[in-house]
C-alpha positions in Angstrom: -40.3 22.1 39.0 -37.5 19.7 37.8 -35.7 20.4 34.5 -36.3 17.2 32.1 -33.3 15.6 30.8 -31.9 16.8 27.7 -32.9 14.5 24.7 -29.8 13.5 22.8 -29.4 15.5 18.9 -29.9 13.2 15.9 -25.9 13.9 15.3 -25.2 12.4 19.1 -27.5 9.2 18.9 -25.6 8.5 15.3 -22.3 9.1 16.8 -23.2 6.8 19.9 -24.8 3.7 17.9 -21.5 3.9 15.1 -18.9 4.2 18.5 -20.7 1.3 19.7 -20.4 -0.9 16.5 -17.2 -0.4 16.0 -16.7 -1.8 19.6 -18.6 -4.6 19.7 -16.6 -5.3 15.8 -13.8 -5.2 18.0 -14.7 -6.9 21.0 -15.7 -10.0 18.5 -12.1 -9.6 17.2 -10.6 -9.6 20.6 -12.9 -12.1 22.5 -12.1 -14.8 18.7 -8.4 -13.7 19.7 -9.0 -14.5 23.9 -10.4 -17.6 23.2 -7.9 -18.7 20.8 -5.4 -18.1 23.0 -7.0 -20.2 26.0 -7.8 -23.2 23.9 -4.4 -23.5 22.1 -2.6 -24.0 25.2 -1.0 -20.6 25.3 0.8 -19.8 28.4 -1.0 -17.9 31.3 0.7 -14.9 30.5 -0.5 -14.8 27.0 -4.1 -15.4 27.8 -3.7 -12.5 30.7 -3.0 -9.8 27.9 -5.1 -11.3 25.5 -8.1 -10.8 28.0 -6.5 -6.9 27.9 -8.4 -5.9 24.9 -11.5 -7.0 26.0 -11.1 -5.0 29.2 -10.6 -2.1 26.7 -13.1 -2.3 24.7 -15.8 -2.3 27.8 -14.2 0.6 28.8 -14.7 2.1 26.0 -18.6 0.8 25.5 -18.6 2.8 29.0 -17.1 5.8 27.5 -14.1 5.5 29.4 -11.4 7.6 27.9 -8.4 5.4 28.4 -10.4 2.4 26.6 -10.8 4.8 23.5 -7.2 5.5 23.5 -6.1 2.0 24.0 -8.5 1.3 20.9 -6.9 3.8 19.0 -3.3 1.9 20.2 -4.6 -1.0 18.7 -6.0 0.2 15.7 -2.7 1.9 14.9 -0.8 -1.5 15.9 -2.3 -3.4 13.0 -2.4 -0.4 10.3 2.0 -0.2 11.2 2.1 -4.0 11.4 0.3 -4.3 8.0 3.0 -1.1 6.7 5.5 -3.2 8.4 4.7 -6.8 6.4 4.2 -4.8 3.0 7.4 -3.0 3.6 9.3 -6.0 4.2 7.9 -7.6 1.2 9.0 -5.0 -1.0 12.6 -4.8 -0.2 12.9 -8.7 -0.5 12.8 -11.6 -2.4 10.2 -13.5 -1.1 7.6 -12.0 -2.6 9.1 -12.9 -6.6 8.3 -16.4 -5.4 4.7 -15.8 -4.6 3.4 -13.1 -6.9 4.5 -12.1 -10.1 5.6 -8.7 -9.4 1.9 -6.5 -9.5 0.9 -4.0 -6.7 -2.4 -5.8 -6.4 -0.3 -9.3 -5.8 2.1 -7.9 -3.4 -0.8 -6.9 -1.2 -2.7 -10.0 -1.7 0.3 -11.9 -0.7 0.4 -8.6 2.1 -3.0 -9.8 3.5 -1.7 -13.5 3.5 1.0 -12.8 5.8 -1.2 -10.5 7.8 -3.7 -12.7 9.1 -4.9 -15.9 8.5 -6.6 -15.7 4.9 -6.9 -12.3 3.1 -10.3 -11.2 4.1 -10.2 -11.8 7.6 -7.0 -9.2 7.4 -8.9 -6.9 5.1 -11.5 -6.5 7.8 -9.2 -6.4 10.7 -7.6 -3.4 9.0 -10.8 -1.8 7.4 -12.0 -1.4 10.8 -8.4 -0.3 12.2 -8.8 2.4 10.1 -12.2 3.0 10.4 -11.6 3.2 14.5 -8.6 5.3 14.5 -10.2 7.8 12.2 -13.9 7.7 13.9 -12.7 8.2 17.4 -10.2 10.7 16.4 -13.2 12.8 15.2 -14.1 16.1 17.5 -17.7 15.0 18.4 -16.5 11.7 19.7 -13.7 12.6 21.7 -16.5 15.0 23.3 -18.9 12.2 24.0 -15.8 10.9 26.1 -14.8 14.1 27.5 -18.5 14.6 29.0 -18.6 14.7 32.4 -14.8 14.0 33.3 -12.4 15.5 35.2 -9.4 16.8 33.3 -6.8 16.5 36.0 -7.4 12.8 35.9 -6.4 12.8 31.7 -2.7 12.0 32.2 -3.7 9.1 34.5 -5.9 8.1 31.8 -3.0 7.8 29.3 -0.6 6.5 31.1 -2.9 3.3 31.9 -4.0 3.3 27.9 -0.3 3.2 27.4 0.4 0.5 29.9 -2.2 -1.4 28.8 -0.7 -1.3 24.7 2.3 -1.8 25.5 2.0 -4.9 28.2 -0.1 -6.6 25.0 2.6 -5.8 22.1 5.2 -7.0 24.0 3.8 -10.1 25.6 2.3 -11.2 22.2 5.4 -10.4 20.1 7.5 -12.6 23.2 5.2 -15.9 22.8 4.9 -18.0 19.8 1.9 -18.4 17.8 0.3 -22.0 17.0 1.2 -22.2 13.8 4.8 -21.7 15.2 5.1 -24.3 17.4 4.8 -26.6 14.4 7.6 -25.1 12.0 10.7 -23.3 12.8 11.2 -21.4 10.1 8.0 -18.9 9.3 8.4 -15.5 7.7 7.6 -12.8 9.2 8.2 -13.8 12.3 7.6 -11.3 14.5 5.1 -9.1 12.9 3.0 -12.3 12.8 3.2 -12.8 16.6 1.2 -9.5 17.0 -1.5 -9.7 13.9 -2.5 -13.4 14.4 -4.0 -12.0 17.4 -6.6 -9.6 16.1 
């Protein structure tokens, strides 16, 4: 007689459906981002590692591992970026003309610079956060370990790590729109990368 399949805990089906939200919150991100990219007139380049994170973020709907590490690389990316902006603001001046001083304004004015308008960059990094944490967890990184082979794990890094660093550094090369139209942004280079979550 053949054994039925095992049904799935209470614990797995709830860790399935929130790994699967917090993809599809990111492949809305990244696909906003990809599209962006291709009707701005980026160069081909750009558009080629903005379609990146969408790759990775099907991989990890599949349960590949290397698309929850490059999803974890990305998560990270905007939480150092975000450290990176607020970090900048309080060793320099630039922020005395735009706040007066308070914790709460240097962040606001943090979130500015981040993305586009200061909730869009609150979500972004809510669900940076969020990810890195939640797929960090022991019970998800078992849901991808299921059925793998472990000799094929350092393979799986190295193309995570390929794959996050091919998309910082071809995003922090090209200019952004905004760019194009004024020479003289702050913040640069961190904006490069978070204008494109």
């Amino acid at each position: 007689m053949p054994e039925s399949p095992a049904v799935p805990s209470r614990i797995e089906t709830f860790t399935r459906v929130i790994t699967t939200l917090l993809c599809c919150c990111w492949g809305y991100s990244f696909a906003y981002a990809f599209f962006r990219c291709v009707l701005d007139g980026s160069p081909l380049i750009v558009c080629f590692a903005a379609a990146l994170p969408l790759l990775a973020v099907w991989a990890s709907l599949e349960r590949k591992r290397w698309g929850r590490l490059v999803v974890i690389g990305l998560s990270l990316i905007a939480l150092l970026m975000f450290g990176c902006i607020l970090s900048i603001l309080a060793f320099s001046h630039v922020v005395l003309e735009f706040a007066t001083g308070s914790l709460l304004d240097c962040l606001r004015f943090g979130l500015i610079e981040f993305g586009e308008s200061p909730d869009t960059a609150l979500a972004v990094l809510l669900i940076s956060l969020i990810s890195t944490v939640w797929l960090y967890t022991p019970w998800v990184r078992a849901e991808y370990e299921t059925r793998k082979q472990s000799y094929l794990t350092p393979g799986q890094r190295a193309i995570a790590f390929t794959v996050v660093s091919l998309w910082t550094v071809t995003m922090l090369n090209s200019p952004t729109l905004p760019e194009r139209g004024a020479s003289n942004l702050p913040f640069r280079t961190p904006r490069r990368l978070t204008l494109r979550y």
